[in-house]
C-alpha positions in Angstrom: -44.1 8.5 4.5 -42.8 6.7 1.4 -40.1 4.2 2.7 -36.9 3.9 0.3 -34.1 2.2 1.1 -31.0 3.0 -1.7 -29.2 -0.1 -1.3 -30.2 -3.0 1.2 -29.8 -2.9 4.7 -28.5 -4.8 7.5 -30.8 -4.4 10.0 -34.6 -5.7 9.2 -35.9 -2.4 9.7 -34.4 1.0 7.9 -34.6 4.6 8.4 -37.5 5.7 6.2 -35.9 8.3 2.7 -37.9 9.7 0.1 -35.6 11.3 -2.9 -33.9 14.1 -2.4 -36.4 15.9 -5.4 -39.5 15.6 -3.4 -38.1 16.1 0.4 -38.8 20.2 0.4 -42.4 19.0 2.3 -40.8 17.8 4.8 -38.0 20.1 5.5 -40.5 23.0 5.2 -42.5 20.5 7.5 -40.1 20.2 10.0 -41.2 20.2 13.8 -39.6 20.1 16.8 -36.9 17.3 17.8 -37.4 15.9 14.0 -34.2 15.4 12.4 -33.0 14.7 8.5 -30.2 14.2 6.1 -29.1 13.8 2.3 -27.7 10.5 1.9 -26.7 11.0 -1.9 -30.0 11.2 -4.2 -32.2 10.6 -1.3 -32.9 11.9 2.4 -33.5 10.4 5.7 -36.0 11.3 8.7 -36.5 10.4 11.9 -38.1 7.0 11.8 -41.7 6.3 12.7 -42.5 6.0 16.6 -43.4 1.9 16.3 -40.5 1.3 13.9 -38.2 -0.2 17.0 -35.7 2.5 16.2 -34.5 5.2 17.9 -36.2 8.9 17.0 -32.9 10.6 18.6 -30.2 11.5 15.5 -27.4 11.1 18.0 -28.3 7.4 17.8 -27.0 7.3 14.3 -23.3 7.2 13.1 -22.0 7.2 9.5 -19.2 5.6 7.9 -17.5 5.2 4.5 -16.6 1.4 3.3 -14.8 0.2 0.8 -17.1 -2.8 0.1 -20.3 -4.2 2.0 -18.1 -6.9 2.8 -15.5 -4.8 4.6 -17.9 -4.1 7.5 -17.3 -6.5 10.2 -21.1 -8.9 10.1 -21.9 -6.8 14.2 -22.2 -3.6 12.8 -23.8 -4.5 9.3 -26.6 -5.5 11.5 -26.3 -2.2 12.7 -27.0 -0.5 9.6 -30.2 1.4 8.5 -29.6 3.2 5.5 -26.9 4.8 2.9 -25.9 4.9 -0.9 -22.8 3.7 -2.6 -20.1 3.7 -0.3 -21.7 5.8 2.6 -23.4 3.4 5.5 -25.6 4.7 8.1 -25.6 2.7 11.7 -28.3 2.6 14.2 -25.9 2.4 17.6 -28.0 3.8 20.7 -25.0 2.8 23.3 -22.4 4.3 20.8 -19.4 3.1 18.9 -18.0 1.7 22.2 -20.8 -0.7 22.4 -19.0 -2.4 19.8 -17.0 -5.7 20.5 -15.4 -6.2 16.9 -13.0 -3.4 15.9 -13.2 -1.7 12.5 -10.7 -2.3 9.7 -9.1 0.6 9.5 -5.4 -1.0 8.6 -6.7 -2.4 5.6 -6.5 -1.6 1.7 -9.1 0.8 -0.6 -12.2 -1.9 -0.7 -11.3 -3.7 2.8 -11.5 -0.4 4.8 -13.7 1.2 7.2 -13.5 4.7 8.0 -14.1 6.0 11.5 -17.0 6.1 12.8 -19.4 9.8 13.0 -22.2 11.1 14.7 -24.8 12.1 12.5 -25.8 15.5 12.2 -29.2 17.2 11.3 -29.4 18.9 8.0 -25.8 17.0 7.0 -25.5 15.8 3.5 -23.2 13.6 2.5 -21.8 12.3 -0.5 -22.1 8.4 -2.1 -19.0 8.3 -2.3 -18.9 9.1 -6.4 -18.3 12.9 -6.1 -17.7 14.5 -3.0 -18.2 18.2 -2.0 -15.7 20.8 -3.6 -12.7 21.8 -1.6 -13.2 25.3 -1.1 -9.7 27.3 -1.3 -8.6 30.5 1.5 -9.3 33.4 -0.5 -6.8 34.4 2.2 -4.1 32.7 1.0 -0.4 33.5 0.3 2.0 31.0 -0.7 5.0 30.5 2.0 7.5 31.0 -1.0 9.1 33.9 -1.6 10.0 35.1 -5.4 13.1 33.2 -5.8 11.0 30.5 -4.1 8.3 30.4 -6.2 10.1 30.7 -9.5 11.9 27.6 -8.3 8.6 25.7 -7.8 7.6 26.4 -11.7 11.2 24.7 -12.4 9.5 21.6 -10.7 6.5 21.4 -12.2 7.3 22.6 -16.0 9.4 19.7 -15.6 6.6 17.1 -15.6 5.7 17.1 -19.0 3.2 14.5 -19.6 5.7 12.5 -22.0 8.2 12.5 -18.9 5.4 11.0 -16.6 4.1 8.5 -19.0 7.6 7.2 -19.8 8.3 7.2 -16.3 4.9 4.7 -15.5 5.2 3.0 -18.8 8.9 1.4 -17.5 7.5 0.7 -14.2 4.6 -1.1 -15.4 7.2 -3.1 -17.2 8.9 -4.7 -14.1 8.1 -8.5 -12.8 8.8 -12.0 -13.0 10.8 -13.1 -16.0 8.7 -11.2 -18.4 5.7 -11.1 -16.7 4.2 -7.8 -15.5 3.9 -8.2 -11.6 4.5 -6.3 -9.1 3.1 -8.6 -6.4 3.9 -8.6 -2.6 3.4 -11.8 -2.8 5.8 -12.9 -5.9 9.3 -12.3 -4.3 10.9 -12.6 -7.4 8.9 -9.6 -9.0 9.1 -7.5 -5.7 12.7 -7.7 -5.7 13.1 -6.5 -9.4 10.6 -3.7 -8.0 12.8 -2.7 -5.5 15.9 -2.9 -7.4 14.2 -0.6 -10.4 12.8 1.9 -8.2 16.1 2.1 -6.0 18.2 2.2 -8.9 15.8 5.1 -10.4 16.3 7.1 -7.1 20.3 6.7 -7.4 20.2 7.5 -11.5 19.0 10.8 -10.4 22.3 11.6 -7.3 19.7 10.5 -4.1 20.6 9.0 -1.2 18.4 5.6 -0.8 18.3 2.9 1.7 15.8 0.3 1.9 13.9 0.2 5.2 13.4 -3.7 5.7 9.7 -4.5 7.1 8.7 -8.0 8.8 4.7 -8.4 8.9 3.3 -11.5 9.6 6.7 -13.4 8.8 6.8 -11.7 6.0 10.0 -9.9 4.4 9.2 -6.6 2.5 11.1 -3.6 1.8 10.3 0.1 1.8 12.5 2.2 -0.9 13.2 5.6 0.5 15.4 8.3 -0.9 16.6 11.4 1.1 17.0 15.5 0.4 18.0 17.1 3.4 17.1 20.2 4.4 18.4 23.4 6.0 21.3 22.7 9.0 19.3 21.1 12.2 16.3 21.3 10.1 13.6 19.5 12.3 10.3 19.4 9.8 10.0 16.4 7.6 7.6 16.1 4.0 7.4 12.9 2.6 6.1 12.4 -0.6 4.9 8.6 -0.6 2.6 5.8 -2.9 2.8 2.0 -3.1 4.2 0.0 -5.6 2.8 -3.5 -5.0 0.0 -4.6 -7.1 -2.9 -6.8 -7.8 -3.9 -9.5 -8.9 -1.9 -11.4 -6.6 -0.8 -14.3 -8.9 -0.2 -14.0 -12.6 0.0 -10.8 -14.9 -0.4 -7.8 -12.8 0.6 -4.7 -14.2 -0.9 -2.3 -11.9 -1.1 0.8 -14.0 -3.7 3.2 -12.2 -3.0 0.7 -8.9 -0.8 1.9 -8.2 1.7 2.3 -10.8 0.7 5.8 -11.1 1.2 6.8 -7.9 4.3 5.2 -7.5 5.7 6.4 -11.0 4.7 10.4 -10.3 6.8 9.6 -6.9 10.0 8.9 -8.6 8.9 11.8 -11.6 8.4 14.4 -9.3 11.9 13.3 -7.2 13.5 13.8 -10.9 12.3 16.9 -11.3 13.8 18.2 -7.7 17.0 17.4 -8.9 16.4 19.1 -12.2 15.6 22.2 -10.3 18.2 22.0 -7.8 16.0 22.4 -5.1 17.6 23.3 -1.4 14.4 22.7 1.3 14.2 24.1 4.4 12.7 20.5 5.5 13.9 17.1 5.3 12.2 15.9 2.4 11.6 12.0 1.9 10.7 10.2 -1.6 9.3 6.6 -0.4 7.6 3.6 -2.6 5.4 1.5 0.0 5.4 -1.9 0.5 2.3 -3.9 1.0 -0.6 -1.4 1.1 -2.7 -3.9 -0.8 -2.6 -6.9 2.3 -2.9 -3.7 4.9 -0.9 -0.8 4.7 2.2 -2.9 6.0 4.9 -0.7 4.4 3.3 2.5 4.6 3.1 1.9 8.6 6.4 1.0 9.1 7.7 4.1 7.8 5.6 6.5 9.8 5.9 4.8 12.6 9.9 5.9 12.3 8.6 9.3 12.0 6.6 9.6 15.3 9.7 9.6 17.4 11.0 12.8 15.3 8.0 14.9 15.5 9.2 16.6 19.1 12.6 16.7 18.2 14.3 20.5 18.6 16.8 19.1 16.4 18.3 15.9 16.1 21.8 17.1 17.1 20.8 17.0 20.4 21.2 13.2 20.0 25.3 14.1 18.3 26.6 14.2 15.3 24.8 15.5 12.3 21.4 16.3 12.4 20.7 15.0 8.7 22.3 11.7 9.6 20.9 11.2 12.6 17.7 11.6 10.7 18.3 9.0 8.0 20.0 6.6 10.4 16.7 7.0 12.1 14.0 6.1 9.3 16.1 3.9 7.6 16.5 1.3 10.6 20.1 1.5 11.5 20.7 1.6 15.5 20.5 4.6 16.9 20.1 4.4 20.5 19.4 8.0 21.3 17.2 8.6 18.7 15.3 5.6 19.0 14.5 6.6 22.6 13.5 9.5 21.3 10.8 7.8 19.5 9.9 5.9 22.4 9.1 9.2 24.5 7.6 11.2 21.7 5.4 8.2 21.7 3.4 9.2 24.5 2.8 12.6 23.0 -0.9 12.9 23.3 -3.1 13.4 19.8 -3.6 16.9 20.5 0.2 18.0 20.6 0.5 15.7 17.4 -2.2 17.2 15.9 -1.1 20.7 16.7 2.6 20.3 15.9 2.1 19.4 11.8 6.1 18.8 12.1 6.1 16.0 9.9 3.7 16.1 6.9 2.7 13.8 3.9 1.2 13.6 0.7 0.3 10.2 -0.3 -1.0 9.1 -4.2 -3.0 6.2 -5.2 -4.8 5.5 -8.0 -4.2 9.6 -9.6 -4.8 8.7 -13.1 -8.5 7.5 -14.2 -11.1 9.6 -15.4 -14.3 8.1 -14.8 -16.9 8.4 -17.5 -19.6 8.6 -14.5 -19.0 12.2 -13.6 -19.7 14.4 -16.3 -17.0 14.4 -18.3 -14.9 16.2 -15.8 -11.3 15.5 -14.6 -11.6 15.2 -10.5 -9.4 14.6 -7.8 -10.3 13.8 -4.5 -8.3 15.1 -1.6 -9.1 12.9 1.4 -8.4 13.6 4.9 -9.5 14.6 8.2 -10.3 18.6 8.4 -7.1 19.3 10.8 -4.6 18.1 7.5 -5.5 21.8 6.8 -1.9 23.2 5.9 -1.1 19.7 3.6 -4.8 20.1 1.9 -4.7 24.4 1.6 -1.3 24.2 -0.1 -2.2 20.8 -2.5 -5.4 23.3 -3.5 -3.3 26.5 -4.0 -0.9 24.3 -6.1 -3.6 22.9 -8.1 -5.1 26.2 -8.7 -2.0 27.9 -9.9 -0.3 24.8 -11.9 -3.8 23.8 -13.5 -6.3 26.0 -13.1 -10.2 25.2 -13.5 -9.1 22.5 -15.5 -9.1 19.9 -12.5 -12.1 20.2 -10.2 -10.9 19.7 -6.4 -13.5 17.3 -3.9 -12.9 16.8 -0.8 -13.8 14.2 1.9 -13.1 14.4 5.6 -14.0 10.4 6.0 -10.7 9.0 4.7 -10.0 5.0 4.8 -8.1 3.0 3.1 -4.8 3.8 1.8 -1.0 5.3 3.0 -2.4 8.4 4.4 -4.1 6.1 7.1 -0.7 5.1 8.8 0.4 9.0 8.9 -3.3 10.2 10.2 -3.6 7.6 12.7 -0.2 8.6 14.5 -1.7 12.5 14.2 0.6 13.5 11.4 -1.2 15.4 8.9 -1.4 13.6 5.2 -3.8 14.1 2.4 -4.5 11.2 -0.2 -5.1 12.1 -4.0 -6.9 9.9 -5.6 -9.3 10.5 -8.8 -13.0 11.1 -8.3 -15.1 8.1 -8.9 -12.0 5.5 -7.9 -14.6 3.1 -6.8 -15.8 3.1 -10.7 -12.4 1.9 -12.1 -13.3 -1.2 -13.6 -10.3 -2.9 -13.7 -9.4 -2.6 -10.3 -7.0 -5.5 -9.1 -7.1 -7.0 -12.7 -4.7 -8.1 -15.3 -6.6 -5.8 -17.8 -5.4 -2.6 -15.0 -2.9 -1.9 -18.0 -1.7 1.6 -19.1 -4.3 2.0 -21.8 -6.5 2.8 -18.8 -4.4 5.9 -17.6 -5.7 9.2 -18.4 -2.5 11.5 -19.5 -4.2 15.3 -18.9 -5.6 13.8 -15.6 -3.1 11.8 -14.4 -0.1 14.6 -15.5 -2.4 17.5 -13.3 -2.4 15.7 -10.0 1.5 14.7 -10.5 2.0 18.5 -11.0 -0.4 19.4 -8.1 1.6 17.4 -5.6 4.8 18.6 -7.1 4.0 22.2 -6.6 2.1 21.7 -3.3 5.5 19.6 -1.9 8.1 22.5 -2.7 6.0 24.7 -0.7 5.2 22.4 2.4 9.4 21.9 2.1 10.0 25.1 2.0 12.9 26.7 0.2 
């Protein structure tokens, strides 16, 4: 069989691929304990008998990087095969047999998504275009009339001029006329915080920053609070990062993740436009640090896991809405922060299964990459039990935008905010444009707002709009 390797390989031997054009021989071909896969254009088969590797497919595990380089130098000797961004390993005693852990805490292109068993007959994607998200034909939106005319309010709101205004001023912020918004540049990060903050308040929220220490290192998540029904105990927080790259000189940080952070604070101004009452708590937050490693983005949910068992946080006293602020926004709060502390222990499974908190997280939403046909794509990224965040961000989409915005979706997510909510088993869905790895001004000074897509980038703000005042409730 023709051997074909995509992109070079770690290991000295690979898994043997032909294209994906000429591979109907052997899948008609196919005998007995043989096993193969699409791995973007091309397909992989069980290796040959005196290639040293093994012929059984639950040998194999895949995983999404953000770079080659990402992938710690134990298991890129591991690897056998892939394309783009997908990586095939060859690991016979598992994922355990590891010593060196994966970065998962890490940003976009210094990520490693978890590890998964292959599976005959799965294709997967490079990375470039993933599957289509395929709505419930079933599905009826938790809104009632009043409800959903209230959610039109919202999202007639974002006009694109609003939204462009909106990231054109925040692009603007830095260090004495520079364009920065590095974590690195205090000086820059504090005009960040101060503009975003002072957005929020513009607007009648109630802010706080939520100090983070990483590494000795001061930063400073900006959070503004709507609080729901009385003794509401759900939470949706609506949540990008505003640092950017490069880390020293100009660094405006349009697409990332001005964009993200920018729709944030637009879609925040549209709630108060609309006068929306939710039945949840709902939380507007600009990240910290997700660029050095998620730093601000963990801190926060990390706040949250101690309030997804709560009954109500009246059972703590006082008032359940400022029991809940007090509580993600640092000050002491002895019973609720022994709350946390039990809830804890709550195994994956009841987190999983709760879906009391929730998240929708933006990077990089505004790009339209001239590698995909012409079409305007966002990716929703997340595992497959973010179902109720993911249904109701394609519902939203489908009503507010139509066919206009093809939907993709991955069930391999890495690197970005969504991670810190996922990996304490609260469901959150990241939007990010199809084809990000494309953008070719990624962590430049040329990442400017000439870059930004206005029809693309005004669609996903208006997506997550929509899908928010459902997952809220009213």
């Amino acid at each position: 069989m023709l051997l074909v390797n995509a992109i070079s390989t770690g290991n000295s031997v690979g898994l043997p691929s032909i294209p994906a054009n000429e591979a109907s021989g052997l899948i008609q071909a196919e005998e007995p304990g043989q096993w193969w896969a699409q791995v973007g254009d091309h397909v992989v088969h069980t290796p040959h008998a005196d290639s040293g590797l093994s012929p059984h497919i639950s040998d194999y595990y895949y995983a999404y990087a953000g770079s080659h380089k990402s992938i710690p130098a134990e298991l890129y000797q591991k690897r056998v095969g892939g394309a783009g961004r997908v990586h095939i390993f060859h690991l016979p005693g598992g994922p355990e047999s590891l010593q060196s852990s994966l970065p998962h805490k890490a940003g976009r292109r210094a990520a490693v998504s978890t590890l998964m068993q292959m599976q005959h007959k799965v294709i997967l994607s490079n990375g470039k275009i993933f599957p289509p998200y395929k709505p419930d034909a079933n599905y009826r939106s938790p809104l009632n009339e009043a409800g959903q005319q209230v959610e039109i309010q919202v999202v007639q709101a974002l006009t694109t001029p609003a939204i462009m205004g909106q990231l054109k001023s925040l692009t603007q912020v830095g260090d004495n006329g520079v364009p920065t918004r590095s974590w690195t540049d205090k000086t820059a990060t504090q005009a960040s915080v101060s503009f975003i903050q002072g957005q929020f308040e513009s607007m009648g929220y109630e802010t706080c920053l939520q100090n983070v220490t990483k590494n000795w290192n001061q930063l400073t998540n900006v959070v503004a609070y709507l609080p729901g029904a009385d003794k509401a105990t759900g939470t949706v927080t609506l949540g990008a990062h505003y640092d950017s790259r490069p880390f020293e000189g100009p660094a405006p940080g349009a697409v990332d993740n001005g964009s993200g952070a920018a729709a944030v604070l637009s879609i925040a101004r549209a709630f108060k436009m609309a006068q929306v009452k939710p039945q949840k708590n709902v939380f507007f937050v600009a990240f910290a640090a997700e660029e050095p490693g998620l730093w601000g983005s963990d801190a926060f949910a990390s706040r949250m896991v101690g309030l997804a068992h709560a009954s109500s946080l009246a059972e703590t006293g006082g008032s359940s809405s400022h029991q809940l602020f007090s509580a993600v926004c640092g000050v002491q709060m002895p019973g609720v922060v022994s709350l946390a502390e039990n809830s804890a222990k709550k195994s994956m499974k009841n987190w999983r299964a709760d879906a009391t908190n929730q998240a929708l997280v933006m990077d990089e939403v505004a790009w339209k990459s001239p590698n995909v046909g012409g079409k305007s794509i966002v990716n929703l990224e997340s595992y497959d039990w973010s179902g109720t965040v993911l249904e109701n961000l394609a519902q939203s989409s489908m009503k507010h935008n139509g066919d206009a915005l093809v939907l993709t979706h991955s069930s391999s997510p890495f690197g970005s905010d969504h991670m810190s909510f996922l990996s304490k088993g609260m469901q959150s869905v990241l939007s990010i444009h199809g084809d990000d790895d494309g953008y070719p001004h990624y962590h430049q000074s040329t990442d400017t707002i000439e870059h930004v897509n206005a029809d693309l980038y005004g669609m996903i703000t208006r997506m997550n709009a929509g899908a928010l005042v459902r997952l809220a409730g009213i």
